[in-house]
N, C-alpha and C positions, 0 to 999 in steps of 0.2 A: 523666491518661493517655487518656482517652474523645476528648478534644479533640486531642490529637497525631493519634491515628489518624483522627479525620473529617479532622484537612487534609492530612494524608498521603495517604487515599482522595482525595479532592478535587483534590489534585496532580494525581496519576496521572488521573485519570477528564479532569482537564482537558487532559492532555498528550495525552493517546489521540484526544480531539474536535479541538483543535488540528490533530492528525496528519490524520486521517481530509476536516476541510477542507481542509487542503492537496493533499489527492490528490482532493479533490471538483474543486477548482478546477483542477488537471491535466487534468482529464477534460471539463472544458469546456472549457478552452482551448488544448489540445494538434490538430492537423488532424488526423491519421491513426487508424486502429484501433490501430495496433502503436505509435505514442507514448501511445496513451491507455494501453494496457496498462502500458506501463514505469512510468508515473508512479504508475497503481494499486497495480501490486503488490504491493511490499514496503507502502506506505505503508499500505494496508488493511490487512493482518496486524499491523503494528506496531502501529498505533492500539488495534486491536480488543483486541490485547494490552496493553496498558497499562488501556486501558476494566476489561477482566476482571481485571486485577491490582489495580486499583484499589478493583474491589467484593468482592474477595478479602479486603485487608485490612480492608473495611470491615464484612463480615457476618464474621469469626472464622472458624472452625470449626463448621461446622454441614453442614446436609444441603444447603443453597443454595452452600456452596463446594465440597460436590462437583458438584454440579451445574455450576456452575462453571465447575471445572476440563476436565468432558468437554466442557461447550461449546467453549471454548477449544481443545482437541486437534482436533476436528472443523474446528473454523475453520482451524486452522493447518494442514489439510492439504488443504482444499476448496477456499480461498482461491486459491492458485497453480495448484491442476490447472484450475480455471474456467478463469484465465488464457491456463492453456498450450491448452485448449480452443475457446479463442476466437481465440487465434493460430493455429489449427492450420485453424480452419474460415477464416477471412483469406484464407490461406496457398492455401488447396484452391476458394477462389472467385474466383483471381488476382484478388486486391485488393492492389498496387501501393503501397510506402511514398510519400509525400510529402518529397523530398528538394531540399535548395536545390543547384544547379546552382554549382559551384565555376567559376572560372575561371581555367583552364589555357590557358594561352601553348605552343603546339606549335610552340615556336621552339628554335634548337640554343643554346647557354652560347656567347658569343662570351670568348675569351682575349686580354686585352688586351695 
């Protein structure tokens, strides 16, 4: 049973680190503030979640999984207001999305 639950923890703590570099890697290679945020946000809550669920299952019941758990709660509510924080400050120092330029034909529909 000892052995189920380390790779059950092990799962999860790998899925959360998986997660978290893929929004690391967002955040490098994304141009703008406001794409780096998208790519961040959900992806660091998830991660971090999965990380603490992970060592959830793997310390039982004890004083470290409540611990834990308030970590977790603080995360998952600190994580997104940062976010919207940092968009908010973008936003108020007119810093201007990075957007690719479409191109539109300002011609009339000919009927054949």
């Amino acid at each position: 049973m000892g052995l189920a639950i380390e790779l059950i923890s092990y799962l999860f703590i790998s899925i959360g680190s998986i997660l978290i570099l893929i929004g690391s890697i967002g955040l490098l290679r994304l141009p703008d503030v406001f794409s780096r945020i998208h790519a961040v946000g959900m992806i660091d809550t998830a991660g971090i979640g999965f990380i603490i669920f992970g060592l959830l299952i793997y310390t039982g019941f004890s004083n470290s999984s409540i611990k834990l758990i308030i970590l977790g709660v603080i995360l998952f509510f600190t994580s997104p207001i940062s976010g919207h924080a940092v968009a908010i400050s973008a936003k108020q120092n007119d810093v201007k999305p990075i957007l690719k330029k479409a191109i539109i034909e300002n011609s009339e529909i000919k009927n054949d």
